[in-house]
C-alpha positions as CSV (number, residue, x, y, z in Angstrom):
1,X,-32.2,-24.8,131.3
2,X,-28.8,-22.8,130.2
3,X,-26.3,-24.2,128.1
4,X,-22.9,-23.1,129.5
5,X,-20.7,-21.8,126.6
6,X,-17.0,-20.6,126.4
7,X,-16.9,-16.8,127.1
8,X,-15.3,-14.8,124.2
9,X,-12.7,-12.9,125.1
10,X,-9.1,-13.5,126.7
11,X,-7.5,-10.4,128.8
12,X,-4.1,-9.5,128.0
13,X,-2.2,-6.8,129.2
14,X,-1.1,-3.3,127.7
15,X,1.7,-5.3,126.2
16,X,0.0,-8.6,124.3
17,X,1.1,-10.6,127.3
18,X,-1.2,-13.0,129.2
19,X,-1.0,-11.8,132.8
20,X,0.7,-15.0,135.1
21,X,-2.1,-14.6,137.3
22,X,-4.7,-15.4,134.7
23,X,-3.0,-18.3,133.6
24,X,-5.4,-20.6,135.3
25,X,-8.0,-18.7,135.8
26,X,-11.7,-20.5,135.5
27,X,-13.0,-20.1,131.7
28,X,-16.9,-19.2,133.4
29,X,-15.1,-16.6,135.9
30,X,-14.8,-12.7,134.8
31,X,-11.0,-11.3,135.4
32,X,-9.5,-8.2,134.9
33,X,-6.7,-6.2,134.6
34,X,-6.5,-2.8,136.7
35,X,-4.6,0.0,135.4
36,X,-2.0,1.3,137.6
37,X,-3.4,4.6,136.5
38,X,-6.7,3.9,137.7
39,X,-5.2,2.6,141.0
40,X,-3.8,5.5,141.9
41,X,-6.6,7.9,141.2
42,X,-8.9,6.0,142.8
43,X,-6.4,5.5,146.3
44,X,-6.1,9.5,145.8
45,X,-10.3,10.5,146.0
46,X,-10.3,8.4,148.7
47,X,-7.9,10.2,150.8
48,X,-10.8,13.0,151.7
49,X,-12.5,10.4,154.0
50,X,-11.4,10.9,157.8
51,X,-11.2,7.4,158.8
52,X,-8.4,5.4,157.7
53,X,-11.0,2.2,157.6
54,X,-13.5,3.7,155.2
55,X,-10.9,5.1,153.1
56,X,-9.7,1.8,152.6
57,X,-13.4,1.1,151.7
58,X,-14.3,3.7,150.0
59,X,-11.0,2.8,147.8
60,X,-11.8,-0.6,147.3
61,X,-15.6,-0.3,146.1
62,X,-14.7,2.8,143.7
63,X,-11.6,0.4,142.3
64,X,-13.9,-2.0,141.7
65,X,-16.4,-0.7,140.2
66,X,-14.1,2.1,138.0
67,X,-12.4,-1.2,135.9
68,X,-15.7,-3.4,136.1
69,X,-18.1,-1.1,134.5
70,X,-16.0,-0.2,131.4
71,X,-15.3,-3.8,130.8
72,X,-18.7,-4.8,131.3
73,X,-20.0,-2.5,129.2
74,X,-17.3,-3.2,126.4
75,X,-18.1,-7.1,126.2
76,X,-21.6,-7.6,127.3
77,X,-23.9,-4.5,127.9
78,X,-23.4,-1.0,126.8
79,X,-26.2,0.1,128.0
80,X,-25.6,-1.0,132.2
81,X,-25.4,2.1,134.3
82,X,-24.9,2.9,137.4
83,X,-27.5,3.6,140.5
84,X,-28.6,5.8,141.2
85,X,-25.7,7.7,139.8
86,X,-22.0,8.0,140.4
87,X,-22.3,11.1,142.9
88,X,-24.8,9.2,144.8
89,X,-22.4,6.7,145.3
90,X,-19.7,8.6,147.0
91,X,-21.7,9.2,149.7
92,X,-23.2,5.3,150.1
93,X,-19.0,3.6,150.0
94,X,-18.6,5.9,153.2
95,X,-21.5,4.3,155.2
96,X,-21.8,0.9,153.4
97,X,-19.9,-1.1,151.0
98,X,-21.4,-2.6,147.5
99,X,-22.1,-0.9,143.8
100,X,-25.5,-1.1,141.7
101,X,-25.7,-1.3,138.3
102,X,-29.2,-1.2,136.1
103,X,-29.4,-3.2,133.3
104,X,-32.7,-2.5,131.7
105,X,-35.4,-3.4,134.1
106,X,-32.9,-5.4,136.0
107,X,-30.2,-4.3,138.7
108,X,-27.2,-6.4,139.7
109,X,-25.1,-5.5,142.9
110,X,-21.3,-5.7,143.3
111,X,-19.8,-6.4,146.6
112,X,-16.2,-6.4,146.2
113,X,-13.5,-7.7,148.7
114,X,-9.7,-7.7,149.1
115,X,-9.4,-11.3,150.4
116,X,-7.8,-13.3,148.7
117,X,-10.3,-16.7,149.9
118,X,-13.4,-17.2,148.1
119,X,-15.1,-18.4,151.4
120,X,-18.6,-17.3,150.5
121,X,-20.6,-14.0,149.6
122,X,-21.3,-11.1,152.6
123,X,-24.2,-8.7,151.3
124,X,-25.0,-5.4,153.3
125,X,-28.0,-5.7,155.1
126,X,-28.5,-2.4,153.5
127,X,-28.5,-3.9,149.8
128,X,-30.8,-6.5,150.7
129,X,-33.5,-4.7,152.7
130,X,-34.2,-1.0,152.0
131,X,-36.8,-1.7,149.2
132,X,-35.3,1.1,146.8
133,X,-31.7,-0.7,147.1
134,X,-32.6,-4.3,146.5
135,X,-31.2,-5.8,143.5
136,X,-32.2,-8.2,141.3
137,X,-28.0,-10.4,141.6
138,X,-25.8,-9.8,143.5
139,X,-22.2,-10.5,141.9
140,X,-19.5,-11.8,144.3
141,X,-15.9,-10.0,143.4
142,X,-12.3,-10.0,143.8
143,X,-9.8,-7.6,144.0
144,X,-5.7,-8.4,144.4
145,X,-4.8,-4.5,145.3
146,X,-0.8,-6.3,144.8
147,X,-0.9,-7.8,141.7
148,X,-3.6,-5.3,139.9
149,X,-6.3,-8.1,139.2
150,X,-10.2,-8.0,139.6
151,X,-12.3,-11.4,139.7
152,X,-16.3,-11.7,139.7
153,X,-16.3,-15.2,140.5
154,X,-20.1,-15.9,141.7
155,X,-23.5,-14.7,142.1
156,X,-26.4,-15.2,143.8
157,X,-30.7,-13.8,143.7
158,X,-32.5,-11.6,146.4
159,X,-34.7,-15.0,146.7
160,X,-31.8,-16.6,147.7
161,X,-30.1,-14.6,150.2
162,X,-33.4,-14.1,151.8
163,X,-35.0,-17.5,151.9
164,X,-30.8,-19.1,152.0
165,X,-28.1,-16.8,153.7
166,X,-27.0,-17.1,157.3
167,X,-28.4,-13.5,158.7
168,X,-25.3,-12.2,160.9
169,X,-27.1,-10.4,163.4
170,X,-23.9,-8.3,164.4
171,X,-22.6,-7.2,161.3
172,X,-25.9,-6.6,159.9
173,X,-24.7,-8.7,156.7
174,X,-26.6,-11.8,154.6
175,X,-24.0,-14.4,154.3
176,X,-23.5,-16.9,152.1
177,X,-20.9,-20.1,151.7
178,X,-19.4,-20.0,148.6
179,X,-21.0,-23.4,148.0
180,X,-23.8,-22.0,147.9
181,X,-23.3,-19.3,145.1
182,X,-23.8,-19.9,141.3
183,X,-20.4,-19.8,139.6
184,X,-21.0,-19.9,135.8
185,X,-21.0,-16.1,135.1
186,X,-21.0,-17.7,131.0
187,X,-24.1,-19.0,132.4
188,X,-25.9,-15.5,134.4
189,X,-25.1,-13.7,131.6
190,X,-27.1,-15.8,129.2
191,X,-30.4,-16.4,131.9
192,X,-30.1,-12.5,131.6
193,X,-30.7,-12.0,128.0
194,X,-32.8,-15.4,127.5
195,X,-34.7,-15.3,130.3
196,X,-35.3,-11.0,131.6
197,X,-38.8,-12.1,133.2
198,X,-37.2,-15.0,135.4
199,X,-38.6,-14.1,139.6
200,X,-35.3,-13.3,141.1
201,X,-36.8,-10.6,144.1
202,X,-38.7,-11.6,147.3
203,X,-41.5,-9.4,148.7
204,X,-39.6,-7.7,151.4
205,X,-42.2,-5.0,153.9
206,X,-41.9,-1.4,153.6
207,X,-39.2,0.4,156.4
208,X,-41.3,2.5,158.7
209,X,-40.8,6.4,158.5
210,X,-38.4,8.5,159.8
211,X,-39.8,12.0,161.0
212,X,-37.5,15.3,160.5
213,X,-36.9,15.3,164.2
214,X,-35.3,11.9,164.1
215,X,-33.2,12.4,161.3
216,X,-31.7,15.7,162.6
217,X,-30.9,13.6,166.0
218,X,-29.3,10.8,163.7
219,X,-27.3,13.5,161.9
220,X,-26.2,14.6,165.0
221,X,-25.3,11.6,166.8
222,X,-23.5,10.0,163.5
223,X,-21.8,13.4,162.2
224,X,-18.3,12.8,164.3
225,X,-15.8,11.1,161.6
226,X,-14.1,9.1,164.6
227,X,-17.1,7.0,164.7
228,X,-16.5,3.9,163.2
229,X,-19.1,2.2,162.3
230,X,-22.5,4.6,161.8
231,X,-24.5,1.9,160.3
232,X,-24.2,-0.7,163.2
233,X,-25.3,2.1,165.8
234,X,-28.9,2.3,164.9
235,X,-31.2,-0.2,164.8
236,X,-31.8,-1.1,160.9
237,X,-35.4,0.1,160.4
238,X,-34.3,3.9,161.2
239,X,-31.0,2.9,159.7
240,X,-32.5,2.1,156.2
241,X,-35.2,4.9,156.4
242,X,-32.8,7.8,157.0
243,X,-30.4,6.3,154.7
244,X,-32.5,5.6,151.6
245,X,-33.1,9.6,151.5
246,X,-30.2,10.9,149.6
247,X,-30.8,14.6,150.8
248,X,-30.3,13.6,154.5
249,X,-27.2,10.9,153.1
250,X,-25.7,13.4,151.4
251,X,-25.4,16.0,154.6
252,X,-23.8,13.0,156.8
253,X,-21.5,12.7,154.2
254,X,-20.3,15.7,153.6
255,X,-20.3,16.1,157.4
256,X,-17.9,13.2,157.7
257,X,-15.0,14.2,155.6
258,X,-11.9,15.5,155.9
259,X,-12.1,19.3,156.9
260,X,-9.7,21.6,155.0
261,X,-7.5,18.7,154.5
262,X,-4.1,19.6,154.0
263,X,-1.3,17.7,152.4
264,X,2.0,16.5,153.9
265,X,4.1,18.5,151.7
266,X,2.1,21.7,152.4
267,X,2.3,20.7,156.2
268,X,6.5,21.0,155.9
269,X,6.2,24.0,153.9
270,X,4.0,25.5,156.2
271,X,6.2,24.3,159.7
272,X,9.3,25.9,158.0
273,X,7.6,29.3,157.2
274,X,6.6,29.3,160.9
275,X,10.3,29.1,161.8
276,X,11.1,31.8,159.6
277,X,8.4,34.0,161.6
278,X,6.4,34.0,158.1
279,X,3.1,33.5,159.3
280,X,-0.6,34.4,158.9
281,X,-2.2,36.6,161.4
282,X,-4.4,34.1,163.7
283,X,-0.5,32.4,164.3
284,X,2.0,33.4,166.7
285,X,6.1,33.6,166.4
286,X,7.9,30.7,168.1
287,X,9.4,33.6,170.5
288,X,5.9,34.0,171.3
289,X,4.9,30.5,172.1
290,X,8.2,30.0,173.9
């Protein structure tokens, strides 16, 4: 049994002022300012993805994770990290959504959204059942992308969502009602430290293997950027076996961004040249085209 206790801190802004939308925030809830700064870079790496959905995706889970970690690491454990490191990662927010952190022998899982209802907790299939990716909590969080403000407002186990969550067979996803979830993160923070040995996993089988041959057809099939959803085309058990191999992960990535992306501006600049009849070689005059 866990004692509940007031957390220690209070989050102001740059200025010494108590942001309005903390002002009645929950004591056992974690919330955070974002950095405008932070904002930005993180909307701008994210503009190298081809699909306007998973750059919105691939936005949210590195905003997310770029102001939780610091702060985490500032007021409860310098020594959480992330997993399996942040390169990895680029190339798992472009196929599926959620961050790992280790925290000595533990891992906890953050699965961020930008809606603004705390209906419940939806976990990645992913997250849950490749047995290298399963974590030990998964941490239910909040991000207001308007008003610059992060919540972790609840938490669940592996035990739970396997033996608990609705399994949605569609999305792939664990789901839980927010009913459901723990919400005393005063009180997860202090089972951590008092209690490191407490069962929080469930025995979960091995995914089958996934020859060369198959993963070269999956590369294939998967490679085009216009396809929306790779990991719902698959059926999960080659799904999680090509994907928990960061060499082949890393390919379909890398295969799935932007080629030679250019910017707007140098788009005008380039247009105008063209009227001008300043042009490389491979292009033609407009006289020519006309």
């Amino acid at each position: 049994f866990v004692t509940a206790i007031q957390p220690r801190f209070v989050i102001v802004s740059r200025n010494g002022v108590i942001p309005m939308s903390f002002a009645f925030a929950q004591p056992t809830e974690w919330w955070i300012e974002i950095p405008p700064d932070i904002q930005t870079q993180c909307w701008q790496k994210s503009q190298i993805l081809a699909s306007p959905t998973h750059r919105q995706e691939f936005y949210l889970n590195q905003l997310c994770l770029q102001v939780f970690l610091p702060w985490f690491q500032t007021e409860y454990a310098p020594e959480a990290s992330i997993w399996p490191d942040r390169e990895s990662l680029l190339s798992i927010w472009e196929l599926v959504g959620g961050s790992s952190l280790t925290l000595g022998t533990k891992r906890l899982e953050l699965i961020p959204t930008d809606t603004l209802d705390s209906n419940g907790l939806d976990v990645p299939q992913e997250w849950v059942d490749i047995p290298s990716w399963t974590a030990d909590y998964y941490l239910a969080a909040q991000v207001d992308l308007e008003n610059r403000w992060s919540r972790v407002w609840g938490y669940t186990t592996h035990q739970t969502l396997k033996q608990s969550a609705y399994y949605d067979v569609l999305d792939h996803t664990y789901c839980l009602q927010s009913q459901e979830l723990a919400c005393d993160l005063t009180a997860f923070w202090q089972t951590i430290q008092r209690c490191p040995d407490t069962a929080t996993q469930a025995v979960i089988s091995p995914l089958p293997p996934l020859f060369h041959t198959q993963a070269h057809q999956t590369m294939q099939k998967l490679s085009q950027p216009d396809r929306m959803f790779p990991r719902l085309t698959l059926p999960f058990e080659c799904w999680g076996a090509f994907l928990e191999r960061s060499d082949w992960r890393q390919q379909l990535y890398q295969k799935r961004l932007v080629p030679n992306k250019v910017t707007d501006a140098q788009s005008e600049t380039n247009l105008n040249q063209w009227f001008q009849n300043l042009f490389a070689n491979e292009w033609q005059s407009l006289e020519a085209v006309l």
